[in-house]
C-alpha positions in Angstrom: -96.6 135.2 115.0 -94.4 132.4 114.4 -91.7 134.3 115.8 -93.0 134.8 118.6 -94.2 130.8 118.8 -90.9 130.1 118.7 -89.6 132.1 121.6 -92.3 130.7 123.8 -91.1 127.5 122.9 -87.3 128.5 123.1 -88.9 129.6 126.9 -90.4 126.2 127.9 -87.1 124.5 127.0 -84.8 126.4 128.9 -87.1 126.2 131.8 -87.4 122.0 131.4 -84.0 122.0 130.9 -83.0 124.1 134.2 -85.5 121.9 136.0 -84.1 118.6 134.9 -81.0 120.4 135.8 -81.7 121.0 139.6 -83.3 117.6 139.8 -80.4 115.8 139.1 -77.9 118.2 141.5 -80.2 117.9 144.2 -81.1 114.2 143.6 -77.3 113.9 144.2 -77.0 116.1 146.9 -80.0 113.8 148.6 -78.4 111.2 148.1 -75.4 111.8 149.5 -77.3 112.8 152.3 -79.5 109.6 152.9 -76.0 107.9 153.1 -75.7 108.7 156.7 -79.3 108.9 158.0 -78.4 108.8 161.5 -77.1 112.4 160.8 -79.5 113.9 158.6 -81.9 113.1 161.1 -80.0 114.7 163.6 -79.5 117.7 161.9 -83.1 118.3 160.3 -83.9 117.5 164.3 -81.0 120.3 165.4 -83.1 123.2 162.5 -86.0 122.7 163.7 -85.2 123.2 167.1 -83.0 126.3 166.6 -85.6 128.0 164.6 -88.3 126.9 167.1 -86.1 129.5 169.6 -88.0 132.5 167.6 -91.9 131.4 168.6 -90.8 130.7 171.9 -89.6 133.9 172.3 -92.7 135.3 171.4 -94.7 133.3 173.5 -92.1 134.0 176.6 -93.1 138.1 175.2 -97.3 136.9 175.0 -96.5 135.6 178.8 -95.9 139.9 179.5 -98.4 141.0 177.8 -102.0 139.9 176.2 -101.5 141.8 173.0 -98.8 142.7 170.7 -99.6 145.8 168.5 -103.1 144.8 169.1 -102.6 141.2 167.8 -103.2 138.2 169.8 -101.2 135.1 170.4 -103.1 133.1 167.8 -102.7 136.2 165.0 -99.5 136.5 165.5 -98.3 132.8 165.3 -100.9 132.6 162.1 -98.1 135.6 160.6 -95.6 133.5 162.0 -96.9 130.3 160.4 -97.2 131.9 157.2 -93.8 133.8 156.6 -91.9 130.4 158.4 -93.5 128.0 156.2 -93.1 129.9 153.0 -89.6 131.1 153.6 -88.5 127.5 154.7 -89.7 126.0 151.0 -87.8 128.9 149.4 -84.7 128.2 151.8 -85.0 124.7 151.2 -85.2 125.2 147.2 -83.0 127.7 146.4 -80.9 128.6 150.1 -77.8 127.7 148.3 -78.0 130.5 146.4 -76.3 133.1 149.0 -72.6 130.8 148.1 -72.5 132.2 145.1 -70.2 135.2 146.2 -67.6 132.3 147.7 -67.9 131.0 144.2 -67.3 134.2 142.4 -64.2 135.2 144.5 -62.5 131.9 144.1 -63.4 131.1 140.7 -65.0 127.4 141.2 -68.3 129.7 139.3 -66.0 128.6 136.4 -66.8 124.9 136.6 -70.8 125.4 136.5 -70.6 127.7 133.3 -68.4 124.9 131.5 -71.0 122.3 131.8 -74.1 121.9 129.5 -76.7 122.9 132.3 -78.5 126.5 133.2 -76.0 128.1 135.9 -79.0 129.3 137.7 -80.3 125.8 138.2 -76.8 124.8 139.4 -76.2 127.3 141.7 -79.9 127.2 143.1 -79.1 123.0 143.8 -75.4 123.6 144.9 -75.2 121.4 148.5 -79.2 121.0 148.4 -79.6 120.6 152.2 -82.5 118.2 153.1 -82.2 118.9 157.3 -83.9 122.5 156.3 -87.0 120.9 156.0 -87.1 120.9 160.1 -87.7 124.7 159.7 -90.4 123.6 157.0 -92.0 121.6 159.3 -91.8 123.9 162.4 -93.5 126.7 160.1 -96.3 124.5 159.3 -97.2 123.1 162.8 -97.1 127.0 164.4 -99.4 127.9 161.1 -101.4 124.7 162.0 -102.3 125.8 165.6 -102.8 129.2 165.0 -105.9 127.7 162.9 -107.1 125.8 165.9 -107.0 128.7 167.9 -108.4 131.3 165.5 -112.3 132.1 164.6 -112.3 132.8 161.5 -115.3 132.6 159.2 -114.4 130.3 156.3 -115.1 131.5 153.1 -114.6 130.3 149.3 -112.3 133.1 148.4 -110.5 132.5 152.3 -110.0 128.8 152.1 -108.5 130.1 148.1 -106.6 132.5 149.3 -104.5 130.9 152.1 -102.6 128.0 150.0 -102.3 131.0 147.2 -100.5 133.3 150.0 -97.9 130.6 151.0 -97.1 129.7 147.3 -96.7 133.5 146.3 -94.6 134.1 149.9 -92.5 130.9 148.2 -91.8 132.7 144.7 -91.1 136.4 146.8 -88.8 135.0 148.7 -86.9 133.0 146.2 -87.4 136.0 143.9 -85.3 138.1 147.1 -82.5 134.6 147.6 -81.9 135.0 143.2 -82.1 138.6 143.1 -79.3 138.7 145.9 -77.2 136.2 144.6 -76.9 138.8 141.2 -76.0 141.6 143.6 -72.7 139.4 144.2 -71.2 139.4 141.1 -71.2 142.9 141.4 -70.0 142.8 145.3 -69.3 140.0 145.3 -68.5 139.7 149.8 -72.4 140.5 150.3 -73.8 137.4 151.5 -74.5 139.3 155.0 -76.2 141.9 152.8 -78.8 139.1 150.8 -79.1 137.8 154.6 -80.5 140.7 155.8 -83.3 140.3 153.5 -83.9 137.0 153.2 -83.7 135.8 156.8 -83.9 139.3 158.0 -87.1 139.5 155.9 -88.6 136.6 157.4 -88.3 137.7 161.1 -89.7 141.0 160.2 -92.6 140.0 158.9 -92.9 136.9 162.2 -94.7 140.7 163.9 -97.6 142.6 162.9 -97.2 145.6 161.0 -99.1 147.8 163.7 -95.4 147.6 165.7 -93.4 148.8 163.3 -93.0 152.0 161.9 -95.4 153.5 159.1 -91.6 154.3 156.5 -90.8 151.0 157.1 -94.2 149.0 156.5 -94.1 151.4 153.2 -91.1 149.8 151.9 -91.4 146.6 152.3 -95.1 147.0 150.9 -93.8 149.5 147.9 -90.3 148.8 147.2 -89.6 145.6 148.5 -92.7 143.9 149.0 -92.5 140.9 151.9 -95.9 142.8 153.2 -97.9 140.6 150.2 -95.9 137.5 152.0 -98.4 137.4 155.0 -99.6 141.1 156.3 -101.8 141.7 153.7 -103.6 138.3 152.9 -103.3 137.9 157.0 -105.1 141.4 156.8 -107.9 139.8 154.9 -108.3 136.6 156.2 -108.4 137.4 160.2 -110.4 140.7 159.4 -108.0 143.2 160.7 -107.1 146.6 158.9 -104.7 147.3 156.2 -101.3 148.7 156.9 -101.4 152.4 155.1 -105.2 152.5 154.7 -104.6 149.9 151.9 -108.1 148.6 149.4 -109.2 145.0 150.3 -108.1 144.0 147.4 -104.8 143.8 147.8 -105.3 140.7 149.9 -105.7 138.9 146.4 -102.5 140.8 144.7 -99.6 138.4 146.2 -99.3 136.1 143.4 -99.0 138.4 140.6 -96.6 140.3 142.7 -94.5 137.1 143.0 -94.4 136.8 139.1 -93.0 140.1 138.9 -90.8 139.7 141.0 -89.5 136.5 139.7 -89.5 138.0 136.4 -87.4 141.4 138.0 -85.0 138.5 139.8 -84.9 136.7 136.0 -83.8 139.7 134.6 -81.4 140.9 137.4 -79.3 137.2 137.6 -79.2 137.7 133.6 -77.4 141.3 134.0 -75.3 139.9 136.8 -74.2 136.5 134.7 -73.1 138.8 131.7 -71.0 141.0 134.7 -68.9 137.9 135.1 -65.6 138.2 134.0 -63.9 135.1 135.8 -61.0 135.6 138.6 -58.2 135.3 135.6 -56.5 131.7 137.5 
């Protein structure tokens, strides 16, 4: 018993001491940034009007047609909404994290494992980018409209489950951005490949599942599973059925499925760290 007191507390003070970490990297990195506000306000303008080009080409495709896959306008920008805004906090927190095969192959990791603060935390707060809030905010307002356009009956377990689904589609993804970044120790040139899940995942899931095939909507429910991200509580919420015949349930799974796979990422950027063997310069 005491043991195992002492490894929970062992626990709690790595994890205070990786998050005073990233506080004070990113609290420099902002900074920095407020230095020239003309420009972060001209760059946080410039991301959220490039990532605005994705809605409007799926309203330009709504113009064509009245349904997508049997979804609406309204349904699909509330899946839009949702993967956007929970993608954009994880991008915003942690989006740093796909450098980490630049710092690997020139051996600047070096630096960060020298210095008396969780690498994890360093690498997560490496160049923290304020002007990605402009896709935060474009997320938000698509999500937000969708609402005003949707008639959905408001329930207790609804109204729970729809700040629950954006702060579980946070953890998945930043479980996917750490996860990827161990892959590169091993690859170490694979920021295209952590890409393709990360960004790649979020434009996947901007459709509804009834568009895609039923393999693929199988692994990213099963094996990599940015389905609890929005499909499935989206499922839920606007009363449509499940992908793969699905129980109801599974609407309410997303945040223990984000635990695990923050704990899988834990594990997996462990592995990877102890894989590092330095470039030898």
């Amino acid at each position: 018993m005491a043991e195992d007191t002492r490894a929970a507390e062992d626990t709690v003070g790595r994890v205070r001491e990786g998050v005073r970490a990233y506080r004070l990297v990113a609290g420099m990195w902002l900074r920095s940034t407020m230095a020239y506000r003309a420009s972060f306000a001209m760059t946080a303008f410039g991301n959220f009007a490039a990532t605005s080009f994705d809605f409007v080409a799926i309203m330009l495709m709504f113009s064509r047609v009245g349904k997508l896959g049997g979804w609406t306008l309204p349904e699909v920008a509330f899946l839009y909404g949702l993967s956007g805004l929970s993608f954009g906090l994880a991008d915003l927190a942690i989006g740093s994290m796909d450098r980490l095969g630049r710092r690997v192959r020139d051996g600047t990791l070096d630096t960060l494992l020298v210095r008396p603060a969780p690498v994890l935390a360093q690498v997560a707060a490496d160049k923290f980018a304020l002007r990605r809030l402009g896709r935060v905010t474009q997320g938000a307002l698509v999500l937000g409209w969708s609402l005003s356009r949707l008639d959905v009956d408001w329930t207790a377990p609804k109204l729970l489950l729809l700040p629950l689904t954006v702060v579980s589609g946070f953890g998945i993804f930043c479980a996917v951005f750490v996860a990827g970044a161990a892959f590169q120790f091993v690859a170490q040139d694979a920021s295209e490949v952590q890409n393709a899940f990360t960004y790649g995942g979020t434009t996947l899931l901007q459709y509804p599942p009834t568009v895609f095939g039923r393999e693929l909507v199988r692994g990213v429910t099963f094996v990599l599973p940015l389905a609890f991200v929005n499909w499935l509580p989206a499922c839920y919420l606007l009363g449509r059925p499940y992908p793969l015949r699905l129980p109801e349930w599974v609407a309410f799974a997303p945040l223990p499925v984000a635990v695990g796979c923050c704990a899988l990422a834990g594990l997996a950027w462990r592995a990877g760290l102890r894989t590092y063997r330095s470039t030898g310069s």
